[in-house]
Gaussian input, Z-matrix of N, CA and C with variables (Angstrom, degrees):
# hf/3-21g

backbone

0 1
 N
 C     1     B1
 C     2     B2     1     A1
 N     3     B3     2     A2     1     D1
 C     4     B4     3     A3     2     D2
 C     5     B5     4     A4     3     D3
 N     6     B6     5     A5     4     D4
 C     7     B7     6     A6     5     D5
 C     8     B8     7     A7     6     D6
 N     9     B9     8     A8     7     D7
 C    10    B10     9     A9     8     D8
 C    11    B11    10    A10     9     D9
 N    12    B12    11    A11    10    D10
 C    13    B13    12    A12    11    D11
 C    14    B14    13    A13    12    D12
 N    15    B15    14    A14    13    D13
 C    16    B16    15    A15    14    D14
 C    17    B17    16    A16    15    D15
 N    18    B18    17    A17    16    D16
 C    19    B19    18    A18    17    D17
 C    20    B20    19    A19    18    D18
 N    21    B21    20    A20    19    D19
 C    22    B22    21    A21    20    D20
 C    23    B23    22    A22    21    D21
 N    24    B24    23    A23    22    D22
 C    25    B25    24    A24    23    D23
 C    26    B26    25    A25    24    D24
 N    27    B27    26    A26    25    D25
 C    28    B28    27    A27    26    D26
 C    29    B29    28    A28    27    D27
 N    30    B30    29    A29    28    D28
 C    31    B31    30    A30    29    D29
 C    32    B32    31    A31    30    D30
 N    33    B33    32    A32    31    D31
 C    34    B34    33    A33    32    D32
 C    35    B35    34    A34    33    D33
 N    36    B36    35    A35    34    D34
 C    37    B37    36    A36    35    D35
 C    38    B38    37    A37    36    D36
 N    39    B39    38    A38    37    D37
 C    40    B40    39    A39    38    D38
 C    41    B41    40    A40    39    D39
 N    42    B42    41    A41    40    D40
 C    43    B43    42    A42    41    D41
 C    44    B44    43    A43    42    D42
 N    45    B45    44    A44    43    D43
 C    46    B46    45    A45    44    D44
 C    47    B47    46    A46    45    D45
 N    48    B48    47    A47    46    D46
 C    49    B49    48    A48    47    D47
 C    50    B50    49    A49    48    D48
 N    51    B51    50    A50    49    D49
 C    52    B52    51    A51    50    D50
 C    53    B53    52    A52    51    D51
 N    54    B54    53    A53    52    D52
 C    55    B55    54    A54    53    D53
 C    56    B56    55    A55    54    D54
 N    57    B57    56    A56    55    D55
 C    58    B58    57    A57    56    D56
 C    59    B59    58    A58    57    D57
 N    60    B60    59    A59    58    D58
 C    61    B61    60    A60    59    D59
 C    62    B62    61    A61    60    D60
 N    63    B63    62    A62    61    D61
 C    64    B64    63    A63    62    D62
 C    65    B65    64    A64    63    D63
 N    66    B66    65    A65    64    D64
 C    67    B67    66    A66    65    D65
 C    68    B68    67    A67    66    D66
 N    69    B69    68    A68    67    D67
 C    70    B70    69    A69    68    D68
 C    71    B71    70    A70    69    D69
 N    72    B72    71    A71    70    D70
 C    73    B73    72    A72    71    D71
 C    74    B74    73    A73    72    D72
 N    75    B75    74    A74    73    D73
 C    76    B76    75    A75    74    D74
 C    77    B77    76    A76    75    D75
 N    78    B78    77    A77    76    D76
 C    79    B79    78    A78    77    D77
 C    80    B80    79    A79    78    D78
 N    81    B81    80    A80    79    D79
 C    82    B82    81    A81    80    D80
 C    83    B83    82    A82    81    D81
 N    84    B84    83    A83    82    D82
 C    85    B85    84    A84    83    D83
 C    86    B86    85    A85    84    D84
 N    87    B87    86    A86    85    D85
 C    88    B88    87    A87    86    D86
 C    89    B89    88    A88    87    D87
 N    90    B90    89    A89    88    D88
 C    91    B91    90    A90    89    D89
 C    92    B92    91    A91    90    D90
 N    93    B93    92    A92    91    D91
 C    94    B94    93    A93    92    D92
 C    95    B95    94    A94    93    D93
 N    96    B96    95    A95    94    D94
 C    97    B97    96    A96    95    D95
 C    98    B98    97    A97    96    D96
 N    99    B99    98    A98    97    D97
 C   100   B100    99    A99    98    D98
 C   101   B101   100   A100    99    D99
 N   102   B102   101   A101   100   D100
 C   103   B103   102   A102   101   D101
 C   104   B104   103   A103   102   D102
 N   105   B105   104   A104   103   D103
 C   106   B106   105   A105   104   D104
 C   107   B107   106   A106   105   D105
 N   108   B108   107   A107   106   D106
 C   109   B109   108   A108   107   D107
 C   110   B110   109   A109   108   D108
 N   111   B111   110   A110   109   D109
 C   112   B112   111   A111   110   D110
 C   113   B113   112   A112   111   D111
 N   114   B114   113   A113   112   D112
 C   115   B115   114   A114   113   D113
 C   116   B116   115   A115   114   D114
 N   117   B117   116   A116   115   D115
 C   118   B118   117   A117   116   D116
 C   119   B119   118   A118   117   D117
 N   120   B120   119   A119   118   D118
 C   121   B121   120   A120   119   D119
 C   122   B122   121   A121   120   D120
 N   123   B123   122   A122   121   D121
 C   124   B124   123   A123   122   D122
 C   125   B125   124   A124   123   D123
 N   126   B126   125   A125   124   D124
 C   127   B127   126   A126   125   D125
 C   128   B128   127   A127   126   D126
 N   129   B129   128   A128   127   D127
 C   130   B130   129   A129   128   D128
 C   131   B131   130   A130   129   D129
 N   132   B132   131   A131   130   D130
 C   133   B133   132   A132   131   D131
 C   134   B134   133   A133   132   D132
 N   135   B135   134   A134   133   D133
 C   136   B136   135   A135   134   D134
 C   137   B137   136   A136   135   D135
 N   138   B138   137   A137   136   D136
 C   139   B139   138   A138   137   D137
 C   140   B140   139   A139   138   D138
 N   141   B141   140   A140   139   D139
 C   142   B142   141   A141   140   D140
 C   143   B143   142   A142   141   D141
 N   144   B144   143   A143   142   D142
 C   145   B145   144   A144   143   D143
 C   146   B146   145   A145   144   D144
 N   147   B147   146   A146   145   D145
 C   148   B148   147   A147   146   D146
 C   149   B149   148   A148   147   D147
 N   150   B150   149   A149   148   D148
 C   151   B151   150   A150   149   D149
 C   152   B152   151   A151   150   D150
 N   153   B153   152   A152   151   D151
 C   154   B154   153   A153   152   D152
 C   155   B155   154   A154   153   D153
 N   156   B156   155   A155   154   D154
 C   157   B157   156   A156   155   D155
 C   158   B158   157   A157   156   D156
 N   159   B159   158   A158   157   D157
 C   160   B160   159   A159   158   D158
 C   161   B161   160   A160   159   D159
 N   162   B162   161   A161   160   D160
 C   163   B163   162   A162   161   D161
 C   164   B164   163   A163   162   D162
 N   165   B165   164   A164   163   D163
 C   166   B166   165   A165   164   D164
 C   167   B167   166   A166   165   D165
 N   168   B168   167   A167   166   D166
 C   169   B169   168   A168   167   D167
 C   170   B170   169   A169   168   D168
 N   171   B171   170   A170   169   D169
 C   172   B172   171   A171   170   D170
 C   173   B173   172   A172   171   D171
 N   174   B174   173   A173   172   D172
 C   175   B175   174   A174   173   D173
 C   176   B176   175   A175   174   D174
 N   177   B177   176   A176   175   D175
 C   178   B178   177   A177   176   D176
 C   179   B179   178   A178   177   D177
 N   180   B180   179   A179   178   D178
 C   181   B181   180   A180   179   D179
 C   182   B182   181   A181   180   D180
 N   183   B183   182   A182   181   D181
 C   184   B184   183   A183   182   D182
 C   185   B185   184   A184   183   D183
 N   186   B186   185   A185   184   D184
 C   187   B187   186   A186   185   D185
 C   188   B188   187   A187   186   D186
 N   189   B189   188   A188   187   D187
 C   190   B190   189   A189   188   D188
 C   191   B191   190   A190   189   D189
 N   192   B192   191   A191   190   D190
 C   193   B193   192   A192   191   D191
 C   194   B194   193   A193   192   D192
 N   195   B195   194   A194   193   D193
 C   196   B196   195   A195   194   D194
 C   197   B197   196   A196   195   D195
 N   198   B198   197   A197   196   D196
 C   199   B199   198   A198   197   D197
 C   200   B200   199   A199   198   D198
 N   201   B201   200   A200   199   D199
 C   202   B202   201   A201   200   D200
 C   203   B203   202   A202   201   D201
 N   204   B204   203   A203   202   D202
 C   205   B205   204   A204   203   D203
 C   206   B206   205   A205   204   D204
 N   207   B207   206   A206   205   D205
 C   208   B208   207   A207   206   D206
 C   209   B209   208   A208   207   D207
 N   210   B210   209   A209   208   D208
 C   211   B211   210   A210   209   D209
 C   212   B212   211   A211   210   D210
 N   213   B213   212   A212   211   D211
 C   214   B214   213   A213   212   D212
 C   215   B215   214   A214   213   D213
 N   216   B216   215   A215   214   D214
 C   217   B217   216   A216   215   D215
 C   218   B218   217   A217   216   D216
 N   219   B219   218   A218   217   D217
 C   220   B220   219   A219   218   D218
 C   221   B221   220   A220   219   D219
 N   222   B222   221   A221   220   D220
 C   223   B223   222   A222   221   D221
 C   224   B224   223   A223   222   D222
 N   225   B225   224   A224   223   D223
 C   226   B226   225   A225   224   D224
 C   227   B227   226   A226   225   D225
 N   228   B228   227   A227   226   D226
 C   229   B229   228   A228   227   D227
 C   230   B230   229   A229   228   D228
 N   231   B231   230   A230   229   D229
 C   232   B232   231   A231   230   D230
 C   233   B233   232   A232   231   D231
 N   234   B234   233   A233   232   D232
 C   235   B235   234   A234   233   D233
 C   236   B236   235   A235   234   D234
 N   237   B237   236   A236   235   D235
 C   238   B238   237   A237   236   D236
 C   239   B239   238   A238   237   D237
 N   240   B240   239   A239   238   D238
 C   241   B241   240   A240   239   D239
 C   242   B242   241   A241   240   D240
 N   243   B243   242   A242   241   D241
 C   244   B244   243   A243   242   D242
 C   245   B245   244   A244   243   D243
 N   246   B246   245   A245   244   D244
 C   247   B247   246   A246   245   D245
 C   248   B248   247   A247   246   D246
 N   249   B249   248   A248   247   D247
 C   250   B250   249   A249   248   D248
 C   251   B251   250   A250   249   D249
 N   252   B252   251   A251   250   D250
 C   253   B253   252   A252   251   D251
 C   254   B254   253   A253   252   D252
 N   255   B255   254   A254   253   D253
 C   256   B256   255   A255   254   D254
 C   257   B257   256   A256   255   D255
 N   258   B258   257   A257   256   D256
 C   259   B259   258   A258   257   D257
 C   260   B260   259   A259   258   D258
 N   261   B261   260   A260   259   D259
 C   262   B262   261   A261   260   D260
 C   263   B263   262   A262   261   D261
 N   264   B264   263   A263   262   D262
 C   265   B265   264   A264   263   D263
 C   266   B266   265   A265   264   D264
 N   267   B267   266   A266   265   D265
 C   268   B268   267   A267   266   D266
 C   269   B269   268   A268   267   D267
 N   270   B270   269   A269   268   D268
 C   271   B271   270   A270   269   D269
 C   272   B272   271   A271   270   D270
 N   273   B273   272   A272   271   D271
 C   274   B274   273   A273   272   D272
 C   275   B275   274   A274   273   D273
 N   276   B276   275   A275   274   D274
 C   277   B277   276   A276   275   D275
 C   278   B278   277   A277   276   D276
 N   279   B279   278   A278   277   D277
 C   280   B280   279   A279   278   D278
 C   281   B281   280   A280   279   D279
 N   282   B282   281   A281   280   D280
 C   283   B283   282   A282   281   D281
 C   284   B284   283   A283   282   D282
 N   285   B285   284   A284   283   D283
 C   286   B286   285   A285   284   D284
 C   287   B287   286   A286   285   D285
 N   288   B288   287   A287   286   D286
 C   289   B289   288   A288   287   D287
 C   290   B290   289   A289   288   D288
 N   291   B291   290   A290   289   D289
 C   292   B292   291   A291   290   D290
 C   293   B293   292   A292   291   D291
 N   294   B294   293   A293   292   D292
 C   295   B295   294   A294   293   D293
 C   296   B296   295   A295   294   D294
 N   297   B297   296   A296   295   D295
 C   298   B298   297   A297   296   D296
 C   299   B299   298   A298   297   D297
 N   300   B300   299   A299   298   D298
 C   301   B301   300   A300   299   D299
 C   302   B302   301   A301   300   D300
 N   303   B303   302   A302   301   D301
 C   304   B304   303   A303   302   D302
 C   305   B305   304   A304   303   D303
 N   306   B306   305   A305   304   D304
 C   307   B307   306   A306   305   D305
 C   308   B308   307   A307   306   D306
 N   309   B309   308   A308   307   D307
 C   310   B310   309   A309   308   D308
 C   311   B311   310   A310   309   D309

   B1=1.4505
   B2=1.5211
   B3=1.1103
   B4=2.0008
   B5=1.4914
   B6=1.2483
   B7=1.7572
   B8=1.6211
   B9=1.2461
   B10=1.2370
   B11=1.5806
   B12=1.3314
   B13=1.5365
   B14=1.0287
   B15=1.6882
   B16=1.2262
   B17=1.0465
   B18=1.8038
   B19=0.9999
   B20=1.6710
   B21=1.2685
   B22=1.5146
   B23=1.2148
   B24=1.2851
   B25=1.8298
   B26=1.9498
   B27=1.4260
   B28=1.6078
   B29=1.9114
   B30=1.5135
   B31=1.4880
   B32=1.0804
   B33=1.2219
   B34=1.5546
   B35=1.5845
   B36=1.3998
   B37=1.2854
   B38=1.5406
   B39=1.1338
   B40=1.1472
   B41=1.3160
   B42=1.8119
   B43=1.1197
   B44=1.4064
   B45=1.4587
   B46=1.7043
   B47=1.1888
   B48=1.3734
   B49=1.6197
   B50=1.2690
   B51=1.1615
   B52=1.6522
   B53=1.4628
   B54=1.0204
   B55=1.3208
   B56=1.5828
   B57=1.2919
   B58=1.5041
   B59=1.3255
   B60=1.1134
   B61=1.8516
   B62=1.6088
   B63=1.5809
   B64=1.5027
   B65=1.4960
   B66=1.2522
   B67=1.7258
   B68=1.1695
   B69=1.6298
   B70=1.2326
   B71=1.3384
   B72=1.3503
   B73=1.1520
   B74=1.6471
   B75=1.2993
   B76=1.5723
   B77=1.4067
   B78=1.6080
   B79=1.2971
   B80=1.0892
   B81=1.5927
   B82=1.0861
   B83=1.6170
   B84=1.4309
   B85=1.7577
   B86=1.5552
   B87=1.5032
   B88=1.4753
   B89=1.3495
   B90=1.5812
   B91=1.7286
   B92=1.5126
   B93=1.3086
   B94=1.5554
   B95=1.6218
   B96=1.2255
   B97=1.4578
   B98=1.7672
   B99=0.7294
   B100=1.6786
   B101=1.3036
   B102=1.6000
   B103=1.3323
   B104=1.5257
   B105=1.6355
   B106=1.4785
   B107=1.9120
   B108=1.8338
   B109=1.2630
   B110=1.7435
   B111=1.3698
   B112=0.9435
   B113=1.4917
   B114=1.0616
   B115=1.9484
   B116=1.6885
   B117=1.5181
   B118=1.6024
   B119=0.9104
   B120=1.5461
   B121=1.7514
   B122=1.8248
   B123=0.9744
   B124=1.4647
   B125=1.4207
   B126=1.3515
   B127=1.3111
   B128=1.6906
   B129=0.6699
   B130=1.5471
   B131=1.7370
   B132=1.4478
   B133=1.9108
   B134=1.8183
   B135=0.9726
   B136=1.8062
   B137=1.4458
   B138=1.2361
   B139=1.5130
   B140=1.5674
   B141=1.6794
   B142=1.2682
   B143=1.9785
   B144=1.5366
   B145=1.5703
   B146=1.5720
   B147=1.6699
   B148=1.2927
   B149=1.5567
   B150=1.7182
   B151=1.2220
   B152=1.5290
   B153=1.4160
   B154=1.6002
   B155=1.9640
   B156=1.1815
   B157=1.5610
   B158=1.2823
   B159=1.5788
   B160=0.9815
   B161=1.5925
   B162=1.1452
   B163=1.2589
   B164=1.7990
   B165=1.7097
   B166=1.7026
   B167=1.5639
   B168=1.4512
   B169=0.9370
   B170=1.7934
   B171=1.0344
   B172=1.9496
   B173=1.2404
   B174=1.3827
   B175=1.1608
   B176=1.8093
   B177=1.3137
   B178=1.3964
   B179=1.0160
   B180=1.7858
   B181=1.2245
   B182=1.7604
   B183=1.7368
   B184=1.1767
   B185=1.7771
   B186=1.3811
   B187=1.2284
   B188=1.7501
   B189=1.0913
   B190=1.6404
   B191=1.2414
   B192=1.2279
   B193=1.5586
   B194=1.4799
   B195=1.2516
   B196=1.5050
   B197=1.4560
   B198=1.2988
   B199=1.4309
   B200=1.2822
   B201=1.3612
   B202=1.1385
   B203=1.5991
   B204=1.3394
   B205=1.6262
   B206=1.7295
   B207=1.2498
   B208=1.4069
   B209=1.6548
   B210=1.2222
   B211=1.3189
   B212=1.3875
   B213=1.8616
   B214=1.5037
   B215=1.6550
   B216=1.2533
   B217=1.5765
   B218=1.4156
   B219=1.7132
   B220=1.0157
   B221=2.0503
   B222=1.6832
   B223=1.5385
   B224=1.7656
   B225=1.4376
   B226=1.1374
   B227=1.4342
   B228=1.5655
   B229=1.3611
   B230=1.6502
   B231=1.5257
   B232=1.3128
   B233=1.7278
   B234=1.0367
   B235=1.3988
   B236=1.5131
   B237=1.3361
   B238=1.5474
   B239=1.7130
   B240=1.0604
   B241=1.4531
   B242=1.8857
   B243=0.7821
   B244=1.3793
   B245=1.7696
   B246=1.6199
   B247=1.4535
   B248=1.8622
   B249=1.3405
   B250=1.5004
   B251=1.8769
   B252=1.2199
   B253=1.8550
   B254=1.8159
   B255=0.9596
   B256=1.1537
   B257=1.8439
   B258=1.8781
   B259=1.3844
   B260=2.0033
   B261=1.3156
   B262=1.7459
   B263=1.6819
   B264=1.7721
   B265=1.2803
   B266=1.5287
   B267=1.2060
   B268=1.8091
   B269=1.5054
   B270=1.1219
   B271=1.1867
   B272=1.5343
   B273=1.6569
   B274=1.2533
   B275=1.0962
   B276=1.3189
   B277=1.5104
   B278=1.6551
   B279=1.0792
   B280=1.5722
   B281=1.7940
   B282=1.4813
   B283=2.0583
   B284=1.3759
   B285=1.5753
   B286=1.2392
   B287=1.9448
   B288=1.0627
   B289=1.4450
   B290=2.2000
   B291=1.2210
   B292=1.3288
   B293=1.8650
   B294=1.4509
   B295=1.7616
   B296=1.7219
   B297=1.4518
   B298=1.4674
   B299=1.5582
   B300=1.4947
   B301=1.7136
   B302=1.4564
   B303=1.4236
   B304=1.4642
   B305=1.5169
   B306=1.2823
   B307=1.2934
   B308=1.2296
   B309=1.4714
   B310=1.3190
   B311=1.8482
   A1=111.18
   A2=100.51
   A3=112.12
   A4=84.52
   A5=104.74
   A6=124.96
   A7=114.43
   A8=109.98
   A9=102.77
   A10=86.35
   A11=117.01
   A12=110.37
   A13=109.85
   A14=108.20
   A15=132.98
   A16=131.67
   A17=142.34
   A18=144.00
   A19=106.71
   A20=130.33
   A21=131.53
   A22=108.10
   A23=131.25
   A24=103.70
   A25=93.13
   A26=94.49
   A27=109.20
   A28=83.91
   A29=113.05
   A30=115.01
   A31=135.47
   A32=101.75
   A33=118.97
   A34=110.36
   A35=110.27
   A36=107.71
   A37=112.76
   A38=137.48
   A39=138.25
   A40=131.20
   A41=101.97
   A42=113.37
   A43=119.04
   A44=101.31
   A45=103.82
   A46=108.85
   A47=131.75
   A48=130.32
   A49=116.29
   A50=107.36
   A51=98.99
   A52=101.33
   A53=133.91
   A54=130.22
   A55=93.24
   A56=109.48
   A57=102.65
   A58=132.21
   A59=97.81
   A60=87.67
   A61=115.49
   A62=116.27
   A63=135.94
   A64=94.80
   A65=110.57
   A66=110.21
   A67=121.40
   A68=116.99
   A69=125.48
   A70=132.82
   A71=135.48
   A72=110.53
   A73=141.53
   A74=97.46
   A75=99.46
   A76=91.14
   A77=133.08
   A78=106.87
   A79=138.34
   A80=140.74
   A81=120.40
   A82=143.63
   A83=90.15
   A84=109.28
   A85=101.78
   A86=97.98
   A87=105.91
   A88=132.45
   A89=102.33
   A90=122.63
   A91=115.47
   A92=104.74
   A93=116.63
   A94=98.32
   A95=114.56
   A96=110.69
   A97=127.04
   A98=112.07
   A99=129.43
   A100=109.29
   A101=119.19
   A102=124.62
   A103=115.19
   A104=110.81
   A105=120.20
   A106=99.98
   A107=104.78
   A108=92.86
   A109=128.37
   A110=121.15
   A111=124.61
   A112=150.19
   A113=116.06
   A114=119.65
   A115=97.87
   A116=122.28
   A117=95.22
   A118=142.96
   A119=109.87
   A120=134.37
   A121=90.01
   A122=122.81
   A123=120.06
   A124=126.77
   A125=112.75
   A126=98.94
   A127=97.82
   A128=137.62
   A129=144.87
   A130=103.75
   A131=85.38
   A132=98.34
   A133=97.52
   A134=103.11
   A135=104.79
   A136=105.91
   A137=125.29
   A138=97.30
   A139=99.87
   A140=123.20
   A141=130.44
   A142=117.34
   A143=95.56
   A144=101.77
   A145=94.21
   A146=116.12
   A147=134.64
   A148=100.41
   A149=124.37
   A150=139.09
   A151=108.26
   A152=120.69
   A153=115.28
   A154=76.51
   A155=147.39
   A156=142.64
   A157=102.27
   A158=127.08
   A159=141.60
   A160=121.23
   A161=112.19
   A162=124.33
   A163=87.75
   A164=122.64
   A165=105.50
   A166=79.68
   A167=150.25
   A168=155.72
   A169=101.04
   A170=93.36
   A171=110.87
   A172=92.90
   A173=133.88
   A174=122.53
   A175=91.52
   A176=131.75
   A177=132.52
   A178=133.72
   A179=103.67
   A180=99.14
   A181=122.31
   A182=105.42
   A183=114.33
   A184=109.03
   A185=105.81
   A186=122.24
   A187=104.01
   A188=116.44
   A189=114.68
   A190=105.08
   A191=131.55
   A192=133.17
   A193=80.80
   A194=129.91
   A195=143.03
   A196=120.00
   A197=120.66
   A198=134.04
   A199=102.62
   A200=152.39
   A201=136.49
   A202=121.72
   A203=123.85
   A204=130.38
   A205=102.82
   A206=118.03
   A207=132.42
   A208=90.35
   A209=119.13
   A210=110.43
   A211=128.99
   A212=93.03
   A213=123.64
   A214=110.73
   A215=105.78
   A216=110.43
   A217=115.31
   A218=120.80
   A219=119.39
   A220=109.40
   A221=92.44
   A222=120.29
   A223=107.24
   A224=98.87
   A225=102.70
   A226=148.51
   A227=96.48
   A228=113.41
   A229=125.70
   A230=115.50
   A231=125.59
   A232=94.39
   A233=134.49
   A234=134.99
   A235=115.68
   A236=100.42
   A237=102.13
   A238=106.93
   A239=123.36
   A240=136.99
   A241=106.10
   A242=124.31
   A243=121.67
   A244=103.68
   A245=120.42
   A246=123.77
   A247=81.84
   A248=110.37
   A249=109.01
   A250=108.12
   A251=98.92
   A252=83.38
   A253=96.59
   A254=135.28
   A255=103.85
   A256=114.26
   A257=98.76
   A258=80.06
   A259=98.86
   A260=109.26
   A261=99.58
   A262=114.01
   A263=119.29
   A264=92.72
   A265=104.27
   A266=118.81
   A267=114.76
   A268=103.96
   A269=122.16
   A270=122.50
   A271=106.77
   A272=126.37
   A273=141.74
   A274=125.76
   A275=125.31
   A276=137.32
   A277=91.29
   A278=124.15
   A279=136.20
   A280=88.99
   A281=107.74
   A282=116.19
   A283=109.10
   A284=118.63
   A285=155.86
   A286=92.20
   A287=110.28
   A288=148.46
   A289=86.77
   A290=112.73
   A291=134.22
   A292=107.48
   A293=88.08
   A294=88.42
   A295=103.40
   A296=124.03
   A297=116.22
   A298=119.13
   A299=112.65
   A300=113.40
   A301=133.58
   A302=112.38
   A303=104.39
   A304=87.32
   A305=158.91
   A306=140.88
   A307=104.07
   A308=147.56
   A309=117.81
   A310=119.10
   D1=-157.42
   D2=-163.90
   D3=-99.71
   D4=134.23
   D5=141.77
   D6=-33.69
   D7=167.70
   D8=-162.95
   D9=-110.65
   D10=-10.89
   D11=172.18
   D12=-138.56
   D13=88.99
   D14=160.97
   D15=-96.88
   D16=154.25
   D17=-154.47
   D18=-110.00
   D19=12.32
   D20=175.00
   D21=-65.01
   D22=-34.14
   D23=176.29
   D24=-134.12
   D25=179.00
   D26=-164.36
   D27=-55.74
   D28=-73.41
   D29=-178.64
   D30=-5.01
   D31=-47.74
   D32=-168.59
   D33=-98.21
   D34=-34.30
   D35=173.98
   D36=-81.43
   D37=-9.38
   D38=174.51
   D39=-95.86
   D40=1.90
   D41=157.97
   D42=-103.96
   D43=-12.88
   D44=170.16
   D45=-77.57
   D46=-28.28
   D47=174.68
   D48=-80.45
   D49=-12.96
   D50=167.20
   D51=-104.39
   D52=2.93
   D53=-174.81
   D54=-86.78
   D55=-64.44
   D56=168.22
   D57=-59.46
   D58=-23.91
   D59=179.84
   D60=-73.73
   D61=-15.73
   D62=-163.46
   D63=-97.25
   D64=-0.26
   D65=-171.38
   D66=36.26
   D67=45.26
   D68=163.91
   D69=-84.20
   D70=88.90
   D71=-144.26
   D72=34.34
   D73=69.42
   D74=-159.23
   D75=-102.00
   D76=-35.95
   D77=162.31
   D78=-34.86
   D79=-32.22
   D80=159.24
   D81=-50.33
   D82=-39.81
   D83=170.86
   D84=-39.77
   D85=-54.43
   D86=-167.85
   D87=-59.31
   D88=-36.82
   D89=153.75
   D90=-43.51
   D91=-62.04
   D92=-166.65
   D93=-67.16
   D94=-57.39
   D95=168.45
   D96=-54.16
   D97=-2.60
   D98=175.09
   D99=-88.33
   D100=-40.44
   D101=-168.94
   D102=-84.05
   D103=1.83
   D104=-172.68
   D105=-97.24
   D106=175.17
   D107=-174.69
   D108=-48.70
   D109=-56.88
   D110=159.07
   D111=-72.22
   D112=62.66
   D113=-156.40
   D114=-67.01
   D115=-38.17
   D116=-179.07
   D117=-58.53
   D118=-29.12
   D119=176.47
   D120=-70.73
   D121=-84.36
   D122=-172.85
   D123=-41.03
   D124=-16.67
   D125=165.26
   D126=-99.78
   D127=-10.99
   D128=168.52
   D129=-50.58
   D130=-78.95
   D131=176.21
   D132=-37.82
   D133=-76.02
   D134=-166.38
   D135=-47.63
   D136=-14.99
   D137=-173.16
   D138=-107.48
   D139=-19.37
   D140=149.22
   D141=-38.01
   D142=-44.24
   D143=-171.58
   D144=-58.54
   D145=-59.09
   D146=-142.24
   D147=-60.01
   D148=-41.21
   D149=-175.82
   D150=-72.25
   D151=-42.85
   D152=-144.03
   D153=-107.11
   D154=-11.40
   D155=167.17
   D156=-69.90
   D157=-65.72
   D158=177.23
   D159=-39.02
   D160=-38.30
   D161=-157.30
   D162=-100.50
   D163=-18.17
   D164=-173.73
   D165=-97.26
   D166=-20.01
   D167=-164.28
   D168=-63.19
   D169=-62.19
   D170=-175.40
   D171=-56.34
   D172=-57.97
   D173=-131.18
   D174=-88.05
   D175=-42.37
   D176=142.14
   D177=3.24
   D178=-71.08
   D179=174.21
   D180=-72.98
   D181=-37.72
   D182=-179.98
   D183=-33.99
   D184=-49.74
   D185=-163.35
   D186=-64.23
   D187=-34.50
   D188=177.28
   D189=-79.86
   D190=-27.29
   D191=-151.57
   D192=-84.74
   D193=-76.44
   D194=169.80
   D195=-22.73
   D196=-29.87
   D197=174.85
   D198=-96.28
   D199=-52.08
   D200=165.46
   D201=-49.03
   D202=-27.26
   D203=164.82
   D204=-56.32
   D205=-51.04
   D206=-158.80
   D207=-68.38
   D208=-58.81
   D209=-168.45
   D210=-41.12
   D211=-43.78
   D212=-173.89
   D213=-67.57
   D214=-45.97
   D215=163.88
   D216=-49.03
   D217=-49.11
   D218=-158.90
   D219=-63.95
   D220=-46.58
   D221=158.66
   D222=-19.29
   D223=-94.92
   D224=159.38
   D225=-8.61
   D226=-63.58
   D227=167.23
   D228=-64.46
   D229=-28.85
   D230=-174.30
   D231=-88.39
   D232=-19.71
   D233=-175.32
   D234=-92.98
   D235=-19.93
   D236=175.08
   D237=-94.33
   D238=-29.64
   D239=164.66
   D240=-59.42
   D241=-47.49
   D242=-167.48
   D243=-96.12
   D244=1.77
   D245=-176.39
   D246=-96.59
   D247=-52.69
   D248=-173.61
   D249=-61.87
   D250=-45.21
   D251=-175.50
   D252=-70.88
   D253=-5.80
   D254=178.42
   D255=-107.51
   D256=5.95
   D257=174.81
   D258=-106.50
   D259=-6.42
   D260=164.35
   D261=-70.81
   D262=-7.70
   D263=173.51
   D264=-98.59
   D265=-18.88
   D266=163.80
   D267=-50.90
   D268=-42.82
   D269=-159.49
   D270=-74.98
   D271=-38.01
   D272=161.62
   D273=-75.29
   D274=-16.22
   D275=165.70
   D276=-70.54
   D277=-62.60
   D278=-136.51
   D279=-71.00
   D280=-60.84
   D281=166.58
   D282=-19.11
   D283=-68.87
   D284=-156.92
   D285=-51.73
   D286=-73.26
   D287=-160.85
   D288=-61.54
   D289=-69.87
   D290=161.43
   D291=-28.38
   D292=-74.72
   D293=-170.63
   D294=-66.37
   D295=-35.89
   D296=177.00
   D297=-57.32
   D298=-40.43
   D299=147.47
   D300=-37.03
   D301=-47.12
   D302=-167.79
   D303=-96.37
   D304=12.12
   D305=156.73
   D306=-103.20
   D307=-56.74
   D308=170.46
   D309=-41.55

């Protein structure tokens, strides 16, 4: 019979490409795909898939991991801005308070 990850309709092949790209048991794909006319190209393709998924995979996550730092900075940054404006108006309240002393 048919492999269980065969490439006859979009369905099926799109679960074999994500099957491989998730490196889930992807050797098998690779077996079953070996046993068709061309096995060099196909294991070629699959290990092309396995590198160039992997590699948009990383860069994905990199990219969120990196955006959650940014946020935290930004965090940061708005909290240190609003610790300083509120200690120049202590600081201008306090003048204020000061200079109304020495003129009364």
């Amino acid at each position: 019979g048919k492999p269980r990850a065969h490439f006859d309709s979009f369905h099926f092949a799109f679960i074999s490409m994500f099957q491989v790209l998730s490196m889930e048991n992807w050797q098998v794909v690779l077996y079953d795909t070996n046993r068709g006319q061309n096995p060099i190209m196909a294991s070629i393709f699959l290990i092309i898939w396995i590198f160039l998924g992997n590699f948009v995979f990383l860069n994905l996550f990199l990219a969120i991991l990196l955006d959650s730092f940014l946020i935290e900075e930004d965090e940061d940054d708005e909290k240190k801005k609003k610790e300083e404006e509120e200690k120049k108006k202590k600081e201008e309240e306090e003048q204020q308070k000061k200079a109304q002393g020495k003129v009364m």
